[in-house]
N, C-alpha and C positions, 0 to 999 in steps of 0.2 A: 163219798163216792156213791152214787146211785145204783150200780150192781154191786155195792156190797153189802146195800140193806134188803136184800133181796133173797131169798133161797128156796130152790126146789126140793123137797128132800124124792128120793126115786127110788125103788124097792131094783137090786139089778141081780139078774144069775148069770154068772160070768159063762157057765156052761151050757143054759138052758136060754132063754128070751124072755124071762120077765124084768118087765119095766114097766111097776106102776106108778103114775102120778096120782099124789096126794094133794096136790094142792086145788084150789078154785080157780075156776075162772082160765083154763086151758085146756086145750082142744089137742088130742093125740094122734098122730098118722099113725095111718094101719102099720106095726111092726112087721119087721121082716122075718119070714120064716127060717127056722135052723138050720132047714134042710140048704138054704144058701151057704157054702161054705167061701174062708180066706182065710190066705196064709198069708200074709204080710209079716216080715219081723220087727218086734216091737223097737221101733226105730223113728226119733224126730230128725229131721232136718233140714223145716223149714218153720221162721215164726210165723205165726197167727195173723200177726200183717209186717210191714216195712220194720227191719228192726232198726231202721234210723229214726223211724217216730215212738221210739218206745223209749218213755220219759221213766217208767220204773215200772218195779216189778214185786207185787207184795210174794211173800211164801206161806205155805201152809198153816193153819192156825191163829187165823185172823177173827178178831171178836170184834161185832156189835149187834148188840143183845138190842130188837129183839128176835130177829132171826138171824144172828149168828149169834147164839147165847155161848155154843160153845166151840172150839174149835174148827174152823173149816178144812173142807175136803177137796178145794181147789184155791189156786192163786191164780193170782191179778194182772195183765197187761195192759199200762196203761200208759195212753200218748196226751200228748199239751194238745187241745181240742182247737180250732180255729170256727167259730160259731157254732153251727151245726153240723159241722165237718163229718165226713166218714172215710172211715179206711177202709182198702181194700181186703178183705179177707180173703187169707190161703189155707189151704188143707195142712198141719205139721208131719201129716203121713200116710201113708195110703190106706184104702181100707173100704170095708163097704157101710154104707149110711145104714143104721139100725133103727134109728127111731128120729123121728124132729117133732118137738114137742112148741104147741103155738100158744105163746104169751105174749101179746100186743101192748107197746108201752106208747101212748098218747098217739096213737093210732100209727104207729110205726113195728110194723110186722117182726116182732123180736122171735127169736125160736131157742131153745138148747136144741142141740145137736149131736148125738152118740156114734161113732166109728169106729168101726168092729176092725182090728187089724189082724187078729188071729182067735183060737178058739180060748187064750185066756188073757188076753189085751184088750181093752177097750179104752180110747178117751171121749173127751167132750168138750163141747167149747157152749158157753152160753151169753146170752144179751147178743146175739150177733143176726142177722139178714142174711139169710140164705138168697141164693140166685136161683131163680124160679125154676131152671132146671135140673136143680139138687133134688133130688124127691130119696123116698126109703126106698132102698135095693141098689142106689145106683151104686158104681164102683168108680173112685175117685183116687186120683194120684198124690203123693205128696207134693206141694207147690203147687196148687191146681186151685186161679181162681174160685172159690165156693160162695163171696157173697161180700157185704162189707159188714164195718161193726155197726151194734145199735145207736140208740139214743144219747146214749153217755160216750164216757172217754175212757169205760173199762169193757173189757171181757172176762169171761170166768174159765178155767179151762183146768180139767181134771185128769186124772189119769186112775183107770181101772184094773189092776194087775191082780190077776188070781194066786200069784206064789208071793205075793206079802199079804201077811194078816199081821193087823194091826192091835196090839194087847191091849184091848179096854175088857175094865174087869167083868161089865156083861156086856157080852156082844150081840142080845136079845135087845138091845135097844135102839144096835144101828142100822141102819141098810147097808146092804154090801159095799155099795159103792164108797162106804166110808168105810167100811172094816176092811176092805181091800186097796182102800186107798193108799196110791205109788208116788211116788215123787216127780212132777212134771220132768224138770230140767233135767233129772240124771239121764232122762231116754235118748236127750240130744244128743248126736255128734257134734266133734270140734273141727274145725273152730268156732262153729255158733255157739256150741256149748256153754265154752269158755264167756265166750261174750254176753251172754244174757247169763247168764251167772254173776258179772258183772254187775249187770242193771240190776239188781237185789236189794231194796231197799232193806234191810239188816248188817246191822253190828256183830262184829264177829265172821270166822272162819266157817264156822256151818250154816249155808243159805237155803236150804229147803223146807228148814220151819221141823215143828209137828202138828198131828193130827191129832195124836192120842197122848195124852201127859197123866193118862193115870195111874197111879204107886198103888197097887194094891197095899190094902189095911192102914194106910194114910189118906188125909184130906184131899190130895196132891188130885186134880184131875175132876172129871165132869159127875154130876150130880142131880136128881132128877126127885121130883114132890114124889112120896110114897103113897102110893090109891090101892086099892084092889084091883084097878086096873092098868096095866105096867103102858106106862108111858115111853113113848119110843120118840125119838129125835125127828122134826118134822112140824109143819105148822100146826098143829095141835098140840102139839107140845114144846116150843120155844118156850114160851110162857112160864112153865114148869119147870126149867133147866137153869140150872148155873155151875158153875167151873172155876176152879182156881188153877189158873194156868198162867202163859204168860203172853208179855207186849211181842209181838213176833219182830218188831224194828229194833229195838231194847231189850233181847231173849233174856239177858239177866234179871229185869224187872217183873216183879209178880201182880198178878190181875187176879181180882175178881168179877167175876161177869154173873151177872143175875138178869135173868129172862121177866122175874116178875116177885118179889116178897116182902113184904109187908107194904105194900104200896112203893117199892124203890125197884125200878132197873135201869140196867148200864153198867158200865165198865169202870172199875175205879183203881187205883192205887194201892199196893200196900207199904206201909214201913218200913224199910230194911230190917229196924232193927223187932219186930215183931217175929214169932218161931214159923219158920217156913213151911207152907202146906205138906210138902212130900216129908216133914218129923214130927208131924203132927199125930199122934196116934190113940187106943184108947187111955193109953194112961196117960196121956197130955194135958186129961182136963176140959175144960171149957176154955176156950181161946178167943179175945177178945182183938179184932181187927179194924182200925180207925180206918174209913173209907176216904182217901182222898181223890178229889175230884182230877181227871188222867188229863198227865201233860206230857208230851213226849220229850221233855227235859228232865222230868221229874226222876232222882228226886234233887239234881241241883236246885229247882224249880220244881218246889210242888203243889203252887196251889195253895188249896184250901181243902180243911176236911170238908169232906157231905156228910157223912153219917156214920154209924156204929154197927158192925156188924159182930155178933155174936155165937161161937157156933162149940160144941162138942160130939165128939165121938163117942155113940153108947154101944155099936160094937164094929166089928170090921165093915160091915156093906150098909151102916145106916147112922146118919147124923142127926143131932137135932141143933136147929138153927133161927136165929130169928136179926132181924134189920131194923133197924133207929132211925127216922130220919131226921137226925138231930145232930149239926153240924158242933155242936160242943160236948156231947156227952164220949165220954172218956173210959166207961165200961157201965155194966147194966147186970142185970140178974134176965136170966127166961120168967116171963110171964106167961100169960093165954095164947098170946098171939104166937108163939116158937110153931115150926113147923118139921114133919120131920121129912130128912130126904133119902133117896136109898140109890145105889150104884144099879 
């Protein structure tokens, strides 16, 4: 899907108005001043567009690495495309426009979009065409025409909630908008609720996914090259990130997602029968993980290995770890190449 290899990462103060862009190559509308105030209650209850065109629905903690190394901070609406088709885009709530951030994809005016619903709600929809007479400051209705979608046949849409914090063991690494990141679908009313809840592509009873899968003092969860300089989540550092978490379709299924090491990234496979990241600890050893290449059957079907990855705990907040790529090898010692990573 082409908004899913995609990511902005955005610096947000759910109480204050910063919202910086990190990435290139986009253009910010003047933000809206504090002194604008809204009380909307955090309340969906309209989708993004026609929810008879909405062919599924990814949840929370979606990987491909290399910007989405590690778990994502918003889920996917997505419809069966007819050419270049676009839908119409609806507002899911009221609220005032805070920022529209302008990313043009093959010359089609894409923007993210931020919506202040109250002083500690905020969502966002992105890859989408705002209607030329959206600008920041306006105040917009739920159900309220806003624009159609982009280029592709996804949107992105997140939810900002200041009374959830999210437990990643440093929280110095993410932007708020991920460390306060809410669960889209719980804010709907029913009976929409119910029904795109529905549309969820995930197995099992629990459809919101996670954001945050890390067990403190285990492997279990996201992981980042140790510099002098602390690396924070963000096109600078995707590269640098990897996470052992899971298939958000398959939650049972364990993933490792590597942003960039030893010349290997992407998303692969592990064993069942291998010792699971979240028992992994330091007296576990060196733990030897056969990389198979990801099948969303797997593991009735799984493929073929890719390669070997290698990894131990030398204490709670730092790894050392190194990647094979060598579809036969079956375990390995650390050499030169091991890297270390730190939480």
């Amino acid at each position: 899907m082409r908004a899913i290899i995609h990511k902005q990462a955005i610096a947000f103060s759910v109480f204050g108005l910063l919202l910086v862009s990190v990435s290139c190559h986009t253009k910010n509308d003047t933000i809206v001043p504090n002194t604008i105030q809204v009380n909307e209650p955090s309340v969906f209850t309209c989708a993004p567009f026609d929810s008879a065109r909405i062919s599924s629905i990814l949840s929370l903690g979606w990987l491909q690495p290399v910007g989405h190394t590690i778990p994502t901070d918003h889920i996917y609406f997505s419809f069966q495309q007819n050419g270049s088709e676009k839908l119409t885009l609806y507002a899911p709530g009221s609220g005032l426009v805070m920022q529209i951030l302008s990313r043009p994809v093959l010359g089609i005016p894409e923007v993210k979009v931020w919506i202040k619903m109250n002083n500690l709600f905020t969502y966002y929809l992105d890859h989408v065409v705002l209607d030329t007479s959206i600008k920041t400051g306006a105040l917009i209705k739920a159900g309220q025409v806003i624009g159609t979608t982009g280029q592709g046949n996804t949107i992105d849409f997140g939810a900002i909630d200041s009374t959830v914090t999210n437990s990643f063991v440093n929280p110095a690494r993410y932007f708020s908008q991920t460390i306060h990141c809410g669960k889209p679908l719980s804010y709907y009313t029913d009976p929409l609720k119910t029904k795109l809840y529905s549309l969820v592509d995930r197995q099992g009873a629990e459809k919101d996914g996670w954001v945050c899968v890390d067990v403190p003092k285990t492997l279990s969860g996201n992981w980042f090259l140790d510099s002098t300089v602390l690396i924070t989540d963000g096109p600078d550092g995707w590269d640098k990130e990897l996470s052992f978490a899971y298939d958000i379709q398959h939650p049972q299924k364990l993933l490792v997602s590597i942003g960039g090491l030893n010349g290997m990234f992407g998303k692969w496979s592990i064993l069942p029968s291998a010792m699971p990241p979240a028992q992994v600890t330091t007296a576990s050893g060196k733990q030897s993980y056969l990389l198979w290449l990801f099948d969303p059957n797997y593991p009735n079907n799984p493929g073929a290995q890719a390669g070997l990855l290698i990894v131990q705990m030398i204490d709670d907040t730092h790894i050392k770890i190194e990647a094979f790529n060598n579809p036969r090898l079956q375990d390995a010692a650390f050499d030169g190449n091991a890297k270390i990573y730190a939480r």
